[in-house]
N, C-alpha and C positions, 0 to 999 in steps of 0.2 A: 845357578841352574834351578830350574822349578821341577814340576813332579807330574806322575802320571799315575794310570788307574787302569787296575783287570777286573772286569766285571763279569757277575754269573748273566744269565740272560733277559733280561728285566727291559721293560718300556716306561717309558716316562709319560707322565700326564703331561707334561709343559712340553715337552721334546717334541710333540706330535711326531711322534715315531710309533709306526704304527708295530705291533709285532702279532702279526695273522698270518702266518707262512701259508703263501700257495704253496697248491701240490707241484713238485720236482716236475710235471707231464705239460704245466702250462707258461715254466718261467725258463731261459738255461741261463746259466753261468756267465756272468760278466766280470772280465778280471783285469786287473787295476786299467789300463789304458782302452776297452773298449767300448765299440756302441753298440747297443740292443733294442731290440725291437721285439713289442709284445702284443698282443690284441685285448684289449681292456673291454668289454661290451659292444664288441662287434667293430672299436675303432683301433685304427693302426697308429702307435705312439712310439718315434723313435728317441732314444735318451739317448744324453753326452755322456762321456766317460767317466767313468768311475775311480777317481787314486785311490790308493791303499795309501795308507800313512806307514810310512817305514817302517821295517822292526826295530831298526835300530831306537827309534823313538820311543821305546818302551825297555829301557834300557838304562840303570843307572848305576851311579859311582860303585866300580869295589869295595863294599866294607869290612874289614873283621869283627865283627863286635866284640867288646872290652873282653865280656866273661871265658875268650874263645883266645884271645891274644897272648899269649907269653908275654910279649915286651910292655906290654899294658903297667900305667903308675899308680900302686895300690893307694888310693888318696889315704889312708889309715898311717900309712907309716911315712906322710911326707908332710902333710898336713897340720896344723898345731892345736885345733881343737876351739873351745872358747873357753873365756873364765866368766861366770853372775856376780853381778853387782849391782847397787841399790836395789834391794830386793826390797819389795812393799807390799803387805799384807791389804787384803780388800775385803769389802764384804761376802764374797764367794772365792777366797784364793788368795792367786798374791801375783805382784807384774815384776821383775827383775829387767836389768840389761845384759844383754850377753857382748861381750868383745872382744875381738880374735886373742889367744893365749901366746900369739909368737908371729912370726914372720909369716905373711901370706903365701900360700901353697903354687895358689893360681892352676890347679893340677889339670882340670877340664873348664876351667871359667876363671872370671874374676871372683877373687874373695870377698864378701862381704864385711866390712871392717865392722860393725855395730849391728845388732841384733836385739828384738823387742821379744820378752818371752811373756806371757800371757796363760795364767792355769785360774781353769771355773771350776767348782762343784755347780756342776748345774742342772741336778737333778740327785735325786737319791739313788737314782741306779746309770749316771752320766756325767763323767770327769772331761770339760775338753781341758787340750796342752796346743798352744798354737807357739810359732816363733816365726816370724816377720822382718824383716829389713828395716831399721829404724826411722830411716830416710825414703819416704816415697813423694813421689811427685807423676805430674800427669804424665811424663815420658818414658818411665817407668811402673808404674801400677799394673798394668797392665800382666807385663811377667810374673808379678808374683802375687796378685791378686785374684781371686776365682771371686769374681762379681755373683752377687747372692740372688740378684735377677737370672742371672744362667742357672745355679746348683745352690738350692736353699743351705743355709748355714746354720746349723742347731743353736738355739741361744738359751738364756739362763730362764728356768719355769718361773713362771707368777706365784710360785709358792716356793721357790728354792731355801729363801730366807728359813723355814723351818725344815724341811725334805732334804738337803741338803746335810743336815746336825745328821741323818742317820745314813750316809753313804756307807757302801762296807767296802770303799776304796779310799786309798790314804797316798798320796802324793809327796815325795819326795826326793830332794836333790841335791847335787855337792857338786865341788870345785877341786876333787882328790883324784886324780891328778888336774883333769879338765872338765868342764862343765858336764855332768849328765845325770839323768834323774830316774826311779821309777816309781812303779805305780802297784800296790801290795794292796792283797783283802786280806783287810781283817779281821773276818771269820775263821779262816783259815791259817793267816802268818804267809800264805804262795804269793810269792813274784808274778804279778801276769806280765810284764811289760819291764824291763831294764837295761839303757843305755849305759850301763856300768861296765868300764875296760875300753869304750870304745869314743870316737873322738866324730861332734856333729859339723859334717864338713858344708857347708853354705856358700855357695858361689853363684853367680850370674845363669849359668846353663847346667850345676850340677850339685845337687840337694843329695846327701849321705846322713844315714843313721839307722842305726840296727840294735835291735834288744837281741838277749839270752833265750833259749826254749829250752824247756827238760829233756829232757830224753826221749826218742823216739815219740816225739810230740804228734797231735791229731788237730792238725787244721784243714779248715772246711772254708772254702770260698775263692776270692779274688778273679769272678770271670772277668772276659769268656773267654773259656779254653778247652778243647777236649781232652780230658786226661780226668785220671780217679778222682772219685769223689773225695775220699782224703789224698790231701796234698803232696804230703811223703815230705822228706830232707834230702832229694838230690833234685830239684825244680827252679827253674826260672822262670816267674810267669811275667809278661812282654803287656804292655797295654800301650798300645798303638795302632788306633780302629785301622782295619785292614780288610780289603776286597778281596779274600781268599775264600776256598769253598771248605775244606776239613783238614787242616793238617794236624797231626798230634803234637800236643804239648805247645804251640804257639799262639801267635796274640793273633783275631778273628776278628769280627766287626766291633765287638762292644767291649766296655770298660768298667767293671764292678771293685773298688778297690777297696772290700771290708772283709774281714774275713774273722771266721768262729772257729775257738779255743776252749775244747773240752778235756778235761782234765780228769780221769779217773783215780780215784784213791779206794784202800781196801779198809773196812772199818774192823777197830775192833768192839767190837759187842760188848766186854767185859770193863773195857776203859772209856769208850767213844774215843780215841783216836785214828786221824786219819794217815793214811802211809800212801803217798803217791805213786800210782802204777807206772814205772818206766820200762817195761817189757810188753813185748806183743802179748805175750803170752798168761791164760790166768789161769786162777784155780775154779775150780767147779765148785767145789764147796766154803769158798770165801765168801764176803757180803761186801756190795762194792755201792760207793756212790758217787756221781759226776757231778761238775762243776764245769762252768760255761763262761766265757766271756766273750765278748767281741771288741773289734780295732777296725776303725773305718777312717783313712786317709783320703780327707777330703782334698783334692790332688789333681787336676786332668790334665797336668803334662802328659809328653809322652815318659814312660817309668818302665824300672824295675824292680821287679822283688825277688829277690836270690832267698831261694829257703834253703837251708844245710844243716848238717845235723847238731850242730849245737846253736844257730841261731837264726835269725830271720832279717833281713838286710834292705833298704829301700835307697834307692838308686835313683833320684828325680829329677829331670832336663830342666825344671822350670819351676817354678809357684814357691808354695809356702810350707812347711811343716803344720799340719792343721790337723791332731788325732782327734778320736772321740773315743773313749775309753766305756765300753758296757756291761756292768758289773754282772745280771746276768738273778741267781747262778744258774739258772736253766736254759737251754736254746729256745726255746717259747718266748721265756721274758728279755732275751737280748733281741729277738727280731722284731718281738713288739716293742723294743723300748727303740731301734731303728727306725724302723718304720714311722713311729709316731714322732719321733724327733726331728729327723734329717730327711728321708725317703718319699714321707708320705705314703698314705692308705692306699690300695689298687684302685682304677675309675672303675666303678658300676656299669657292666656291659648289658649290653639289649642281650634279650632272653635268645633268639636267632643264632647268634654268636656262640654257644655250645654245642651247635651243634655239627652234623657232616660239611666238610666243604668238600667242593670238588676246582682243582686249580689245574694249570696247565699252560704250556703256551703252544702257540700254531694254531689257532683256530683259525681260518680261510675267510667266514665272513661270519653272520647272525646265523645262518641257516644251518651252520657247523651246531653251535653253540643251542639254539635249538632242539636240535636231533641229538645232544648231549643230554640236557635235561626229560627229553621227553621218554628215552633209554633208560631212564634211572625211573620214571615214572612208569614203562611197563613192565619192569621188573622189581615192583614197589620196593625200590631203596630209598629210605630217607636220605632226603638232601635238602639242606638250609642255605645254603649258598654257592654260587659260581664265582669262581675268579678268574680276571682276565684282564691280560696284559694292553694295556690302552693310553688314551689320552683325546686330543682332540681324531675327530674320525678321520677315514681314508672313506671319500663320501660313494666311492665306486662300490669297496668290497663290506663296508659296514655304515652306510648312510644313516643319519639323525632320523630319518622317518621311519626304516624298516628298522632302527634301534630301539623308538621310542614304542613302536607295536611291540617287540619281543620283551620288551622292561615290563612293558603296563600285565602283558599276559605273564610271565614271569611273577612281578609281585601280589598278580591276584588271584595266583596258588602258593602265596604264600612264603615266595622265596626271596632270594639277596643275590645283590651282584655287587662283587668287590674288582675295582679296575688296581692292579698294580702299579705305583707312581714312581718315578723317579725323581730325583731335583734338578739335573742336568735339560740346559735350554739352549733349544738350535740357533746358532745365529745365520740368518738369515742369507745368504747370496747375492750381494748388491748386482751383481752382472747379470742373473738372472732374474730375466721380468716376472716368474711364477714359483721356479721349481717344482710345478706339479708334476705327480705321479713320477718322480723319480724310482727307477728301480734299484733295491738294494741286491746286488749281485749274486751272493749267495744264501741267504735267509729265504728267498723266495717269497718276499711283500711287498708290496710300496709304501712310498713314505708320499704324504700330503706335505709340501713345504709352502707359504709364501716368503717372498723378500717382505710384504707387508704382514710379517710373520704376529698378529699383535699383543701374543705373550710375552714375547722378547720385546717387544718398544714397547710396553706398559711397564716393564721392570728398569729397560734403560734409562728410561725420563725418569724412574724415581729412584735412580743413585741403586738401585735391588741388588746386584750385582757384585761379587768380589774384584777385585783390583790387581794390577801388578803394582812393586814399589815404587815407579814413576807415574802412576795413579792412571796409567790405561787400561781398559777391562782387561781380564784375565781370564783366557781362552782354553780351555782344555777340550779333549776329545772322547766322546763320548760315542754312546749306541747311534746318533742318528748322523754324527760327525763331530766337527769344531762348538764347541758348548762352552756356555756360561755358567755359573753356579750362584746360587741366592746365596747374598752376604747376611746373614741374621743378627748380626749385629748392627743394622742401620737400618734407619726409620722406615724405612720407604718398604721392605720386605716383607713383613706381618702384613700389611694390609695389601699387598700388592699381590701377595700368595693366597690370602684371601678371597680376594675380586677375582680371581683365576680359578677357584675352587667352583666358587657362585657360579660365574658362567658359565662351567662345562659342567654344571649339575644341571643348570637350567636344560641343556641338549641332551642328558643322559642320565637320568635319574640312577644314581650310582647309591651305594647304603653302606659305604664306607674305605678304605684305605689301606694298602698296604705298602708304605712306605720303603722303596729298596734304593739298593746302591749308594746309600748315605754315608757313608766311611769318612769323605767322598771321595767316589772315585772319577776316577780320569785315564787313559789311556795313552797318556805320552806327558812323556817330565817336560814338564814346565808349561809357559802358555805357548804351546806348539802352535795353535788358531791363528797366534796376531801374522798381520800379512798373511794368511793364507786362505779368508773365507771364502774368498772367488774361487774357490775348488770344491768350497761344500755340495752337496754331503759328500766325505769321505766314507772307506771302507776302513772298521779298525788295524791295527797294526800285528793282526794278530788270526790265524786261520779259526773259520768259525765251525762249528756241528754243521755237519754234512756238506762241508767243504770238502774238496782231495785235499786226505794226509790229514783228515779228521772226521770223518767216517764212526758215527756211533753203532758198534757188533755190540754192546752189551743191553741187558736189560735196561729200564722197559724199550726205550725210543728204538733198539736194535732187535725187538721181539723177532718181529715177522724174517727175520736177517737167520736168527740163528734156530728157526725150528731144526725139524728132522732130514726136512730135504734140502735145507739151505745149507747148513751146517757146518759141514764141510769147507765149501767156498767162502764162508763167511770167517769162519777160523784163522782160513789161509791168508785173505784181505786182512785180517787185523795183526797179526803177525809181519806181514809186509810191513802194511803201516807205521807201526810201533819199532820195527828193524831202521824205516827211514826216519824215524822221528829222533831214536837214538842215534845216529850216526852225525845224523845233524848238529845236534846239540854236543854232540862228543868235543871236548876239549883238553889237549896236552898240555897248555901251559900255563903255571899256574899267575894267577893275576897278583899284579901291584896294586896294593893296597892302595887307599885315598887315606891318610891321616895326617887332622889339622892340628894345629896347639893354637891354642888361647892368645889372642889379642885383646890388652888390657881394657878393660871401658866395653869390648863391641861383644855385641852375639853372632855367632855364627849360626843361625838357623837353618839352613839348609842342611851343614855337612857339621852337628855339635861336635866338639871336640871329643866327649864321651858318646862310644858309638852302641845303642842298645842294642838285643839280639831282637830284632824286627823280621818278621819271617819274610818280608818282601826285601829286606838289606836296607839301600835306599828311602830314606823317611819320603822322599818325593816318588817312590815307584807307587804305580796305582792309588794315586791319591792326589788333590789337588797340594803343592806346593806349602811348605812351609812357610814361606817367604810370602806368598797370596795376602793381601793386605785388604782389613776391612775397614769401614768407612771412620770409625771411630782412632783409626792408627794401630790397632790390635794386629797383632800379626797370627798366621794360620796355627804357624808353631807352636802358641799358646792354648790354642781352644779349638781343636784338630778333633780332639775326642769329642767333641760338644757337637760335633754337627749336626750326626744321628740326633741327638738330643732336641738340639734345637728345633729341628723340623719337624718331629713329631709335635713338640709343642704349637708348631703355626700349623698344625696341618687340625690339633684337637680346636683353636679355634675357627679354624676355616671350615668347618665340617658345623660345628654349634651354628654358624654363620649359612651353609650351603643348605642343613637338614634342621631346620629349627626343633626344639619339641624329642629331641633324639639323643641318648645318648652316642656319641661319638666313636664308633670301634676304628682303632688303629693297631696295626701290626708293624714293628718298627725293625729292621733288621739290623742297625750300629743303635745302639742305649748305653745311655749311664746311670748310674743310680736316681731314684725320681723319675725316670722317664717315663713309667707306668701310673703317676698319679691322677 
């Protein structure tokens, strides 16, 4: 089964999907099977029907996730651990082999019988510890490899050989009972980091190993998540880019997987010693001083990290054990020693970019967008930039000529126009000779479609495209209907998303990008498209804003809804609403679980045998497919979190390329660490 995707309201540059809501007074309601008729510029244009793509198409497997299971197999206590051997000291470290200590678990995967452990001094303030699968080959690399072209990989400094002699981190490890090591400063004698008591479980689809933390420990990190800024010990944090709008304590579009460890001690004055604060609580008249480190798991499975109060736990579908240890001891010098290591420095933004924007969507045509900016000019509010929802134009309500006059007057007061992009690409209507000016039912805009659509046949001639496992493109459903999505790992992509950038700057001098719906998502599991594009465009699967039975009463879009005199009626409508929405959704009983066990040798990528807590359930819900295959053999499963990433990256050269001479601003909504460099 493959996957789908809920998106907030975003247009795509490649989708030509236009998002300019006409007013409610000039469009009505067309719903799933009917025909409409509108007056576009004084002409009468009737359209064919419109399907909604089922609900049930947005609909995937019952999961429990493990942390949520009672019957769930604790890998710790079935598991056998490793034992090191040949341990071999190097110029910066030492390489051992790790090999299972007992009988294979197979608890969530295959076990991996042989294990390569690999520890640097590679830096005076930067200890890595990596451990690898002995045996890779091109069929496999892939799962447990984070290729250093996607996510740079810190390596040993050109001065390590002396820098190195003064780390104030000391590496060590034993085989008492089963293999586990940690990582001690010096300075101090404190444990930052120790698999001691616990057993590292290595399998095909499920990566285990957890260190000790002191007492009521204060970590800082691990986006994106909305939840305190210290972590706390009763958290789970989920990293599984995901097309949701805010929910607390769950995993959201991006994936930061390092996190800072500050450690307070009370000094004494009379001896200098330090005494580790384990309480909330201090003294007023004590002298106290902190200590800092950071842990960055270079990792983009999909993961978890279980924090609890006596330790911190990492739960991983996929890849390699790959830490970076930063000795710190201040928060300053572990993000500088991050950042300049592994992260990279932020890009240097145009000076513009600091300043007001004003964004939105529904604008009707230019003359809207206009009377926007010329508003803010007689009410002298600074404003540096518009943003607006676009791609190629809808030539009726936002034509290249009356575009190209608003841009030129626009940037010679001074200002910016940012169009919102998406990645998802419309395919085409072979039964229809044009698709023009289709009406989208309830959004109230048209969409410009051709069958000789030629962003979509510029990307399919060059392979652009992700795949199903039988190597047919891979159809998901998106804002403008049944959509393709750029494969970023095959040649043909970078330059193809490039040439696409070029051109539609060439018609609409745009000053930069805000990259959305990159998760990716998709709005129905699986490739729902294939066989069905002789119905595009579709209507999503799913009731839109200012559809019936979605009806916006709140601020802002509900303003005029809920003044003084409306109020009333407006109240009463949203309580309906929300009475019919609950009823709907009301369910007595309760669901059968999906729970797979391990077949030896294979992966289960769609439905892992360890189920994370993923706030959409389904690794396939709003999101393209685990299983979506890219051109190189990689499967989605592996490099799911990377999309966001990816694309920002073609989009920073596609911009060097469209605006020469310019530094490049991008707004990236799914990132991973580097994505800002």
């Amino acid at each position: 089964m493959l996957p789908y995707g809920l998106g907030r309201f975003a247009s795509s540059v490649f989708s030509v999907f236009i998002f300019m809501a006409l007013s409610l007074d000039k469009l009505s309601f067309a719903q799933n099977a009917t025909s409409e008729m509108i007056e576009t510029s004084g002409t009468a244009n009737t359209f064919r029907p419109i399907f909604t793509v089922p609900a049930e198409a947005d609909v995937g497997a019952p999961l429990l996730p493990n942390i949520n299971d009672p019957n769930a197999t604790d890998a710790q206590t079935v598991c056998p651990g490793y034992n090191a051997s040949n341990v071999k000291r190097t110029a910066f470290g030492l390489t051992a082999t790790l090999n299972l200590a007992g009988p294979a678990c197979n608890v969530y995967g295959t076990d991996i019988e042989t294990l390569n452990l690999t520890v640097e001094y590679q830096s005076a303030n930067r200890l890595a510890v990596r451990v690898t699968p002995a045996y890779l080959g091109a069929a496999n690399a892939s799962q447990y490899n984070l290729p250093t072209t996607l996510v740079y990989q810190p390596t040993i400094d050109v001065d390590a050989g002396m820098s190195s002699l003064n780390s104030d981190m000391s590496f060590i490890w034993s085989n008492d009972p089963t293999f586990s090591f940690s990582v001690y400063r010096k300075s101090t004698g404190d444990t930052l980091f120790s698999t001691q008591s616990t057993k590292l479980v290595y399998e095909n689809q499920f990566v285990e190993f957890a260190s000790a933390l002191p007492e009521n420990y204060n970590l800082y990190g691990l986006g994106e998540t909305i939840h305190g800024l210290r972590l706390g010990n009763n958290f789970t944090k989920t990293m599984w880019a995901a097309d949701i709008g805010d929910p607390i304590d769950y995993n959201i579009y991006g994936s930061a997987p390092f996190y800072l460890d500050t450690r307070y001690y009370e000094l004494d004055q009379s001896t200098g010693n330090l005494t580790l604060v384990t309480s909330n609580e201090t003294n007023a008249t004590a002298d106290y001083v902190s200590y800092s480190h950071g842990v960055y798991s270079r990792n983009a499975h999909g993961q978890e990290i279980l924090l609890r109060p006596a330790n911190i736990t990492w739960r991983l579908l996929g890849g390699s054990v790959d830490l970076y240890f930063y000795a710190g001891p201040t928060q300053q010098e572990v993000t500088t020693a991050l950042q300049t290591s592994a992260i990279g420095l932020p890009a240097l933004q145009q000076y513009f970019t600091f300043g007001f924007h004003q964004c939105r969507w529904g604008y009707a045509n230019w003359s809207q967008l206009q009377e926007v900016v010329d508003t803010y000019e007689a009410f002298g509010i600074p404003l540096e930039s518009i943003w607006y929802r676009d791609f190629d134009n809808d030539l009726v309500t936002h034509s290249y000529t009356e575009g190209e006059s608003f841009l030129s007057n626009l940037h010679a007061s001074g200002r910016h126009w940012i169009p919102i992009i998406d990645s998802a690409i419309y395919v085409p209507n072979p039964e229809n000779a044009s698709d023009a000016y289709v009406e989208c039912p309830s959004w109230k805009y048209l969409i410009l479609i051709s069958n000789r659509y030629a962003t979509f046949n510029s990307g399919n001639d060059t392979n652009s495209f992700l795949t199903n496992p039988d190597g047919t493109i891979y159809i998901g459903s998106v804002w403008p209907g049944y959509t393709v999505f750029p494969d970023w790992l095959s040649d043909g992509a970078g330059p193809w998303w490039t040439n696409e950038m070029v051109t539609w700057h060439d018609k609409v001098a745009y000053d930069g990008a805000w990259i959305d719906m990159s998760e990716v998502s998709s709005f129905c599991v699986g490739s729902c498209g294939t066989g069905n594009i002789t119905m595009n465009p579709v209507h999503p699967p799913f009731s839109l804003p200012g559809e019936p039975g979605a009806i916006i009463y709140s601020y802002p879009e509900g303003f005029n809804l809920t003044n003084a005199t409306e109020a009333a009626t407006a109240a009463s409508a949203s309580s309906s609403q929300e009475a019919a929405a609950s009823t709907a959704s009301a369910s007595s009983t309760m669901p059968d679980y999906l729970r797979t066990t391990p077949t030896p040798g294979v992966r289960d990528v769609n439905y892992p045998p360890y189920v994370i807590n993923n706030v959409q359930g389904d690794l396939a819900v709003h999101a393209v497919s685990p299983n979506a295959t890219h051109a190189d053999g990689t499967e989605e499963y592996d490099v799911h979190n990377l999309f966001g990433h990816q694309i920002l990256n073609a989009t920073y050269n596609a911009l060097l390329a469209a605006i020469p001479g310019k530094r490049p601003f991008i707004i990236g909504r799914s990132t991973f660490l580097g994505s800002g460099k």
